[in-house]
Structure formats: C-alpha cells, structure tokens
One Martini backbone bead per residue (centre of mass of N, CA, C, O) as a GRO file, in nm:
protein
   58
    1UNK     BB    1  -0.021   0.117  -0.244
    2UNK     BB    2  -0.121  -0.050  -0.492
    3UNK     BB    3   0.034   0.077  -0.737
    4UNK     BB    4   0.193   0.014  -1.009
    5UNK     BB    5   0.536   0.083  -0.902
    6UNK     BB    6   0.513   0.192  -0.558
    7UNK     BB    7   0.676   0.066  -0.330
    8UNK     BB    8   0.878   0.291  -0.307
    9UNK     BB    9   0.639   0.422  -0.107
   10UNK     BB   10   0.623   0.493   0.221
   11UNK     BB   11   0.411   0.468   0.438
   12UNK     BB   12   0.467   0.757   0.558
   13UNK     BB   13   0.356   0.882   0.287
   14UNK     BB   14   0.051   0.763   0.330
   15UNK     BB   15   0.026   0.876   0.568
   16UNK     BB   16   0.048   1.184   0.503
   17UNK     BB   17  -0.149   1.242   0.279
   18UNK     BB   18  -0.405   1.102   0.473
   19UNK     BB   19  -0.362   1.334   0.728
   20UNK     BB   20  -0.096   1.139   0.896
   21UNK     BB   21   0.141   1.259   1.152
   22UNK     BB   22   0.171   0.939   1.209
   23UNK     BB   23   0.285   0.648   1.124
   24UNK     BB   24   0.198   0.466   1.355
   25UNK     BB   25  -0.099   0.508   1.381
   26UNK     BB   26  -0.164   0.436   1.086
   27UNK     BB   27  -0.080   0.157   1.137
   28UNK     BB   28  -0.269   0.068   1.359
   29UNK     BB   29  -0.534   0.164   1.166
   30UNK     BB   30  -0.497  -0.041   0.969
   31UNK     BB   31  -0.494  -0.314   1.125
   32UNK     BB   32  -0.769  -0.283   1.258
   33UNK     BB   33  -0.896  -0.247   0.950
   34UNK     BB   34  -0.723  -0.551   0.827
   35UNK     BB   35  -0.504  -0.729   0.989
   36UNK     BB   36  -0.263  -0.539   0.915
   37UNK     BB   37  -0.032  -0.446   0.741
   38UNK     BB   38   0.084  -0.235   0.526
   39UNK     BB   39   0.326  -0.380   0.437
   40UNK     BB   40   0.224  -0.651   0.424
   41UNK     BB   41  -0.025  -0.535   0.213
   42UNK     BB   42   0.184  -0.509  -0.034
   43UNK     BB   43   0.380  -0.771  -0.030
   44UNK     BB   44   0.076  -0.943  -0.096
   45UNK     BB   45   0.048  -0.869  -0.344
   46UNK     BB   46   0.000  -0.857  -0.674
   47UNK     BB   47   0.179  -0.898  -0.931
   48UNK     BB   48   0.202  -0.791  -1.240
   49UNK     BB   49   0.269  -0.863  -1.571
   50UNK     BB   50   0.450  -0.825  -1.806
   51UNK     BB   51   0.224  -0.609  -2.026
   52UNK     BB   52  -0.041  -0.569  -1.809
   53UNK     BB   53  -0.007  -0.329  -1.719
   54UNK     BB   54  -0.343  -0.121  -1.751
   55UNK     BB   55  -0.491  -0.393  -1.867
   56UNK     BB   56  -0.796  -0.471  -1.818
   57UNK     BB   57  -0.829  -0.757  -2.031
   58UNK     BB   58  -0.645  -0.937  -1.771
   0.00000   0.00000   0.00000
C-alpha cells in the first residue's frame, strides 16, 4: 500500500495479497493495530516529489 504510484490497487486486493480472505476483516485488523483505516492511512501518506521517486538520496 506504500509504494509509489500504486494507490489505485483496492484495500480489498492487498487484503487478498496478504492472505485475508475478507477485506472487511482485514480492515479490522488494520486498524487494531495501526489506530486507522488502511484507506485513511494511505491517503494520509506523503507522496514523492516528480523527480524524486526511487531516489534514495531525496
């Protein structure tokens, strides 16, 4: 859910990914242990400067 420029791929396919077979569950477990949604905590990232993705040294 991090990596830049995949925001659009759905909660519910990294809940698949990651071996929840429910994205509502997932969900759940997300914010248990992070205090948010995994949407919230998603949009609430910074996102990369144009030029700097991938550039250690930003």
């Amino acid at each position: 859910m991090a990596r830049p420029g995949r925001n659009d791929t759905p909660v519910s396919a990294v809940a698949r990914r990651w071996g929840f077979a429910n994205a509502t569950h997932f969900s759940h477990s997300f914010r248990a242990a992070y205090g948010v949604s995994p949407s919230d905590w998603r949009d609430d990232r910074p996102r990369p400067s144009p030029g700097t993705a991938g550039n250690a040294n930003c």
